[in-house]
C-alpha positions in Angstrom: 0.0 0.0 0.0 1.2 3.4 -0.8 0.4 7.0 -0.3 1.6 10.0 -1.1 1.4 13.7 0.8 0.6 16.9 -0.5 1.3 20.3 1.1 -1.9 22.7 0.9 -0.4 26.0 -0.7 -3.1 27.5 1.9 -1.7 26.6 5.1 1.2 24.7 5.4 0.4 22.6 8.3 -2.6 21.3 5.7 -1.7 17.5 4.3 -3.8 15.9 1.3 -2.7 12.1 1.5 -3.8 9.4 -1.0 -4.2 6.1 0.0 -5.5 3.4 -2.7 -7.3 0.4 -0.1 -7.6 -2.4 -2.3 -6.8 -3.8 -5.9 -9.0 -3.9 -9.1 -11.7 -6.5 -9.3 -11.5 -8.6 -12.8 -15.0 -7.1 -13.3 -13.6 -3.8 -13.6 -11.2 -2.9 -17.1 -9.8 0.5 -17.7 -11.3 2.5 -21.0 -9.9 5.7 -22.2 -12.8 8.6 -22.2 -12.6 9.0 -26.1 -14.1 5.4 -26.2 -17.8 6.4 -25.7 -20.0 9.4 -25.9 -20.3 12.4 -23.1 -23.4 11.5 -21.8 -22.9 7.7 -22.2 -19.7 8.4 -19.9 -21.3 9.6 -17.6 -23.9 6.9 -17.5 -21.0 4.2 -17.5 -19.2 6.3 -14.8 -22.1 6.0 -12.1 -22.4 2.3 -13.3 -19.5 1.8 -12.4 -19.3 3.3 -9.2 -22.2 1.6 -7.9 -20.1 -1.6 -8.8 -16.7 -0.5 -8.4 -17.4 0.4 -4.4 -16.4 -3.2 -3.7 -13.0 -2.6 -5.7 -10.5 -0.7 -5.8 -11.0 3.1 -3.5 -8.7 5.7 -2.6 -8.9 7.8 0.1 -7.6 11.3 0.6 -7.0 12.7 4.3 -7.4 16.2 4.4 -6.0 17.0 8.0 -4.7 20.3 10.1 -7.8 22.4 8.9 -9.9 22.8 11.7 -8.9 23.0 15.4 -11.8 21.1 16.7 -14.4 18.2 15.7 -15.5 18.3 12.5 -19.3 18.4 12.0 -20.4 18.3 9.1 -19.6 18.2 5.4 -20.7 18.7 1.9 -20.1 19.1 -1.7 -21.0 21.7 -4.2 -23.4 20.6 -6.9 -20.5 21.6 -9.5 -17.9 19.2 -7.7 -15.6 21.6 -7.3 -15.6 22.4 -3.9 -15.9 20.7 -0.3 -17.4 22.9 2.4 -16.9 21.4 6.3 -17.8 22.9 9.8 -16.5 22.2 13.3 -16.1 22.7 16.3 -14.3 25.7 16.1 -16.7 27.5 15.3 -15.5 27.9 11.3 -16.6 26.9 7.9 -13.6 25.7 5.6 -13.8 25.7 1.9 -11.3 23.4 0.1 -10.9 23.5 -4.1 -10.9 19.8 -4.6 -8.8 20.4 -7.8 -6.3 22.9 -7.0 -6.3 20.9 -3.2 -6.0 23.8 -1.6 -8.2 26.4 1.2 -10.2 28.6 -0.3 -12.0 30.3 2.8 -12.0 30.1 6.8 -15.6 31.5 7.3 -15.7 32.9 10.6 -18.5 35.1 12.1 -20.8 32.0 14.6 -20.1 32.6 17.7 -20.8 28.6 18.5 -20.1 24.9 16.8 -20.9 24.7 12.9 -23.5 22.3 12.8 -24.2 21.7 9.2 -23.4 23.3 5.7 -25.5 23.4 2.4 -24.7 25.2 -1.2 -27.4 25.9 -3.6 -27.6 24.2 -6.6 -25.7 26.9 -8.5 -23.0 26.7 -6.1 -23.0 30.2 -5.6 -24.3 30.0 -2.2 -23.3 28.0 1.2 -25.4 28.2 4.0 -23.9 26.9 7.5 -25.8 26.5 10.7 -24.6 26.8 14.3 -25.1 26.3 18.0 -25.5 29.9 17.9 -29.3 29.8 16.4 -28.5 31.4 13.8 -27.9 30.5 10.0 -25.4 32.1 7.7 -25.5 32.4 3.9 -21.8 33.8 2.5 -21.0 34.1 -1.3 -19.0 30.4 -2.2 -16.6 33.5 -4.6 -15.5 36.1 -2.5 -16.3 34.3 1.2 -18.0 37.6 2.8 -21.3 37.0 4.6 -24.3 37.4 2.9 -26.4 37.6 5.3 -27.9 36.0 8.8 -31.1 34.5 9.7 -32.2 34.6 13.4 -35.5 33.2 14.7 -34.8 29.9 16.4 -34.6 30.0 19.8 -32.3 27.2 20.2 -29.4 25.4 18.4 -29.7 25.0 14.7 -28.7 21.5 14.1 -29.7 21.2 10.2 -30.0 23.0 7.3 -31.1 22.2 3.8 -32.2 24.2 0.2 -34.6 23.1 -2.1 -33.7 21.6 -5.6 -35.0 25.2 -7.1 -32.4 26.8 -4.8 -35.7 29.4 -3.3 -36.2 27.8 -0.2 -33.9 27.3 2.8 -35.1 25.0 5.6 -33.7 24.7 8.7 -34.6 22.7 12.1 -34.0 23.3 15.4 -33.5 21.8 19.3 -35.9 24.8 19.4 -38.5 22.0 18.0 -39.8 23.8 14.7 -39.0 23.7 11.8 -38.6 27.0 9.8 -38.7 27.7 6.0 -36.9 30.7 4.4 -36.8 32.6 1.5 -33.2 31.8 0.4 -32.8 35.3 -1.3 -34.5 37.6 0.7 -33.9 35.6 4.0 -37.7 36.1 4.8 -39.2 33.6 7.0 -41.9 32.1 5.0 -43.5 29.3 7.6 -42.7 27.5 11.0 -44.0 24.4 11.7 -44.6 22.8 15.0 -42.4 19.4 15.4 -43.3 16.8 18.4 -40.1 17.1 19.8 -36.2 19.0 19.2 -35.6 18.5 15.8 -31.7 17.0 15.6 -32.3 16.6 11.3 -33.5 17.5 8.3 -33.7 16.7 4.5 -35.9 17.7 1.3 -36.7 15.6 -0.9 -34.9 15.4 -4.3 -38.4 16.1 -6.3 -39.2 19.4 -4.0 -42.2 18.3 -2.5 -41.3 16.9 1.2 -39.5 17.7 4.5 -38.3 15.0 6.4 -37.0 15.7 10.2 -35.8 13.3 12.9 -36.5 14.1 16.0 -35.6 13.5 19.8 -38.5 12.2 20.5 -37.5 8.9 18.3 -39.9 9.4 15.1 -38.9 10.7 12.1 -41.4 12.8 10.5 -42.7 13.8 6.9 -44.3 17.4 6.0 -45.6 18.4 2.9 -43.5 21.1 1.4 -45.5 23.5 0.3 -48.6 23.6 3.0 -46.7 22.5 5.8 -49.1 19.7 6.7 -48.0 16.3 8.7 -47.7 13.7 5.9 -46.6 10.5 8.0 -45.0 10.4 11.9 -42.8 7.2 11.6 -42.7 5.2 15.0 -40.8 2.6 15.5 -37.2 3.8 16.7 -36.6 3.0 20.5 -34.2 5.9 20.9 -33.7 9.8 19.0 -33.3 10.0 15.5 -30.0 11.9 14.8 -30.2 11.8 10.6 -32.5 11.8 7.8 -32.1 11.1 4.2 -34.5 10.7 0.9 -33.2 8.3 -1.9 -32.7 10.7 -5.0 -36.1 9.2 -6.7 -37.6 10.6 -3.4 -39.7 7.1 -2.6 -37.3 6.3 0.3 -36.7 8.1 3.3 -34.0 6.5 5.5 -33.8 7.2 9.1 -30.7 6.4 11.6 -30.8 6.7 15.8 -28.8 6.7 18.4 -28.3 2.7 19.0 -27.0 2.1 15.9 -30.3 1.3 13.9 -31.2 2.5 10.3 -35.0 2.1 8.9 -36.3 2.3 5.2 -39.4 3.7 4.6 -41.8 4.5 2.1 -42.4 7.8 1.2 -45.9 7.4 -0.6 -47.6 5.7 2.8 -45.1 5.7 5.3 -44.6 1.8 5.7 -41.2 0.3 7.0 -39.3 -1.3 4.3 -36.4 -2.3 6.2 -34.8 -1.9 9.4 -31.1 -2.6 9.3 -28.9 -3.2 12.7 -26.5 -0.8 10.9 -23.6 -0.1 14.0 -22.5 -0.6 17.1 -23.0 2.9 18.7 -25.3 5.5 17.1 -25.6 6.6 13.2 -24.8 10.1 12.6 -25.5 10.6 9.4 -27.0 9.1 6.1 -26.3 9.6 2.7 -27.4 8.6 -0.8 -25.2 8.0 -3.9 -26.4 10.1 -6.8 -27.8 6.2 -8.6 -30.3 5.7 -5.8 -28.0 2.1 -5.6 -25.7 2.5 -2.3 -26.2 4.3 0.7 -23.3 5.5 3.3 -23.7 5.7 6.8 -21.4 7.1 9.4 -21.4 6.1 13.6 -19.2 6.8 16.3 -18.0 3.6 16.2 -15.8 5.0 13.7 -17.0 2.9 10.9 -18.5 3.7 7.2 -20.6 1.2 6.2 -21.8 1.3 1.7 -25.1 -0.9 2.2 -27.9 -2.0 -1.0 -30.5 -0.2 -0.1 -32.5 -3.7 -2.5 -31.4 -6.2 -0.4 -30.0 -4.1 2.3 -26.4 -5.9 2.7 -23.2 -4.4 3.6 -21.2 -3.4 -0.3 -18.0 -2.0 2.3 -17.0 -1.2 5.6 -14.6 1.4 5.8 -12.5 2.6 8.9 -9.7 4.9 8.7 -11.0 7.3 11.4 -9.4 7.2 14.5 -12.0 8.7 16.0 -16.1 8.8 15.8 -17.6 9.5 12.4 -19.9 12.4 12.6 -20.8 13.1 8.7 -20.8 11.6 5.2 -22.0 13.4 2.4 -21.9 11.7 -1.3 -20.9 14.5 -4.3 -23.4 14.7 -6.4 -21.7 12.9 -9.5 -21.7 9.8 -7.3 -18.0 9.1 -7.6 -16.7 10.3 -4.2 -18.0 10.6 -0.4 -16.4 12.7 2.0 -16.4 12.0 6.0 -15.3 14.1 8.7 -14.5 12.9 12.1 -13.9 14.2 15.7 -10.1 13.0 15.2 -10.3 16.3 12.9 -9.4 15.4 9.6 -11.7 14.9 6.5 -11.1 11.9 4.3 -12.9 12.1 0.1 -13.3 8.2 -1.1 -13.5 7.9 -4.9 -13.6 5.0 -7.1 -11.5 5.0 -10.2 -12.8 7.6 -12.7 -12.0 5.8 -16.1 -13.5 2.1 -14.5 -16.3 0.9 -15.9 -18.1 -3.1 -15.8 -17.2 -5.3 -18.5 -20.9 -5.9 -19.6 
């Protein structure tokens, strides 16, 4: 196994390492990009990445950014940035292709709980333990503008496919929707109990939150209305996720358990004794094939969401896992940790299946 280092031109305490973690199954063959057309690449591409999680990965460490925990994490919809915030009370902004830091974005006054671009990747949003929400401008890094209503920690914060609506939820237990341009606070629903997550669904139309007082819950996007409450969790629900055809909603708690559900009528699918200690976060590849989750018993694990079985199990964290985010071309996640680093898995970009 090897790896190589990489000094951030940014900071030079900053190291990118690559790692590769296993070889090449003999069901994966390397193509040149000329072979096929643009859009029949990219269909190969997330064919193969919904195969290829089972070969060959590398991983690329990302460490000495942040002083504290690290939160959360996400990508830009264009790929070409990572966002992550932490514990001390910043917002980092790598370029993935020049692997450097593009902005510290200081200005919360408490933990960074969660980060969210709009899907022009103009825009990140980050939310804090201050109760507040930030938007800043992804170019220049200045502050937007800040949204205050919650009236306790904001622990998740999402925009709609559109880009026009921000939602956010809070320990405050409401939810809040915003006007993402004018920052105008549109509607605030009523939740059963302190909301610890939220997510909208890929087609616009839903809210999903997971709450403390173990459901996960579905509202109606636009009214506002109580869709489904989904019981069945013994302990809080810490994450939420929709599958990108939005039929799924997947659900992790506190003692390790993830649930399936459907989205239409709110029956359990599938409930999956996912970790040892409790599942921090969710996420969906881009194919609707794999989902990732993270736990603080500092494992990944790639499950099927068909048949749910284990694709991987990844640990390389020396230290809980408290976020996973997939990048929107399906071809990388990124984790971050409470050991402080950030680590981006990626499959082989020219792989593809030997049909």
């Amino acid at each position: 196994m090897r790896s190589r280092k990489i000094v951030f031109t940014a900071l030079p305490l900053l190291t990118f390492g690559v790692m590769p973690l296993a070889a090449m199954p003999q069901s994966i063959v390397q193509v040149t990009p000329h072979a096929v057309s643009s859009k029949s690449l990219q269909t190969e591409l997330l064919q193969a990445a919904a195969n290829a999680w089972r070969g060959k990965l590398s991983v690329d460490t990302i460490s000495g950014g942040h002083a504290r925990a690290i939160y959360t994490v996400g990508f830009s919809p264009n790929g070409q940035v990572l966002a992550s915030g932490s514990g001390d009370r910043t917002v980092k902004v790598w370029d993935l292709g020049a692997k450097k830091l593009l902005h510290t974005l200081s200005g919360h006054k408490d933990w960074i709980s969660s980060v969210a671009f709009t899907p022009d990747s103009q825009i990140i949003a980050s939310a804090s333990g201050d109760k507040t929400i930030k938007l800043w401008d992804l170019k220049t890094g200045k502050n937007i503008r800040t949204l205050t209503g919650h009236k306790d920690w904001v622990s998740s914060i999402a925009f709609s496919p559109n880009g026009e609506i921000l939602v956010s939820g809070s320990g405050d237990r409401t939810i809040k929707i915003w006007h993402a341009r004018t920052g105008q606070l549109l509607r605030t629903i009523a939740d059963q109990g302190g909301v610890a997550a939220i997510a909208i669904s890929p087609n616009g139309q839903m809210i999903a939150s997971g709450t403390y007082r173990q459901r996960a819950n579905i509202w109606d996007m636009r009214t506002g209305k109580l869709l489904h409450s989904l019981a069945g969790h013994a302990r809080p629900v810490y994450t939420v996720a929709f599958s990108p055809d939005s039929k799924t909603l997947a659900s992790g708690s506190n003692i390790g358990e993830v649930k399936l559900w459907n989205t239409s009528n709110g029956e359990l699918r599938r409930t999956i004794a996912a970790h040892k200690k409790e599942v921090t976060a969710i996420s969906f590849s881009s194919d609707g094939e794999t989902f990732a989750t993270a736990s603080e018993d500092r494992v990944i694990r790639l499950w099927n969401i068909k048949n749910g079985e284990v694709v991987r199990n990844l640990a390389d964290h020396s230290q809980g896992i408290t976020c996973v985010a997939f990048s929107h071309n399906g071809l990388n996640f990124a984790t971050g940790s409470k050991d402080r680093t950030i680590k981006i898995w990626r499959v082989s970009p020219h792989s593809v299946p030997v049909s």
